[in-house]
C-alpha positions in Angstrom: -54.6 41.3 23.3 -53.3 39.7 20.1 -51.1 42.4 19.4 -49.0 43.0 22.6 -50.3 41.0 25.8 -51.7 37.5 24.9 -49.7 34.4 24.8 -50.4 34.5 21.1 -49.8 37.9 20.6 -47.1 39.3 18.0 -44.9 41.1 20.7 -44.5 37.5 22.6 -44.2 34.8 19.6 -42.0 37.7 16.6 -43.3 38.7 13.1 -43.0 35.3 11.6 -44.7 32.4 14.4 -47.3 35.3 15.1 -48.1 35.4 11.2 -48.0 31.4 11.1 -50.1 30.9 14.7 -52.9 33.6 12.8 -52.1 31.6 9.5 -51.5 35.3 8.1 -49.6 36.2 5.0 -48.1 39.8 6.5 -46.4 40.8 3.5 -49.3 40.4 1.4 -51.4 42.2 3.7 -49.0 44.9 3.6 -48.9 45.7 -0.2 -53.1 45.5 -0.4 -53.0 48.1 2.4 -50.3 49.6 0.6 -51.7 49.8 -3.0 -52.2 53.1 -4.7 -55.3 53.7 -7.0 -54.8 54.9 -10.7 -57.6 56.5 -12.2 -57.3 56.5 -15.9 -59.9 58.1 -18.6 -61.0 55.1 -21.8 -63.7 55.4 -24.1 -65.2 58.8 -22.6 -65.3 57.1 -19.0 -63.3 57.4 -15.9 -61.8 53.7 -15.1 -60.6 53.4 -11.7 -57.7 50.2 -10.8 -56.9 49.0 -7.3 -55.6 45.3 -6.9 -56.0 44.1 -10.4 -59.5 45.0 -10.4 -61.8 48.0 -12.4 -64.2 50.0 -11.5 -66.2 52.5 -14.0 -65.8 55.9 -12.0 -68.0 58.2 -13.9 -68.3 59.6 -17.5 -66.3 62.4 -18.3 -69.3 64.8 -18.5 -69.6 63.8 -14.6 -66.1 65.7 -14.1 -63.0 64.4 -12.2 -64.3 65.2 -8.7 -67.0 62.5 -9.4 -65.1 60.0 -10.0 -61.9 60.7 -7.5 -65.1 60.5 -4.7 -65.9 57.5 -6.1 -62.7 55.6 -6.1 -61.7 57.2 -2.5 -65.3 55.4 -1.8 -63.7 52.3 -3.4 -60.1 52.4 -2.1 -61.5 53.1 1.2 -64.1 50.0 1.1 -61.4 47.7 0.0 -59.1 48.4 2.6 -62.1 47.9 5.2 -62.8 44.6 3.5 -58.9 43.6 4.1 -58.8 44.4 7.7 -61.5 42.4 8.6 -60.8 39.6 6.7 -57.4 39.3 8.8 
């Protein structure tokens, strides 16, 4: 309904009064569904970043796959998280 048939729906008000009736900020949403995970190894540990934040992965004797599960688990939580807090 909000997306194509509803009197407040973003097909009948445009991008910017649908973002503004929703009190959305679209292009913010946008670049946190859009940000990439780095995994990067410190201190004998696999560090994972996504939106300014870090997440300890695994230790190295874990092995890669460990911690690339891990921050798909992460990436993929945090994207849930942001879609329903629009």
């Amino acid at each position: 309904r909000h997306h194509r048939t509803g009197k407040d729906s973003y097909h009948k008000l445009g991008a910017r009064r649908f973002a503004e009736a929703h009190n959305l900020d679209i292009a913010a949403i946008v670049r946190r569904l859009s940000a990439k995970p780095v995994i990067r190894v410190e201190s004998g540990a696999f560090i994972g970043y996504l939106n300014d934040e870090q997440f300890v992965l695994a230790t190295v004797q874990d092995g890669l796959a460990r911690a690339v599960k891990k921050m798909m688990s992460v990436s993929r939580e945090d994207r849930l998280t942001q879609s329903i807090a629009s």
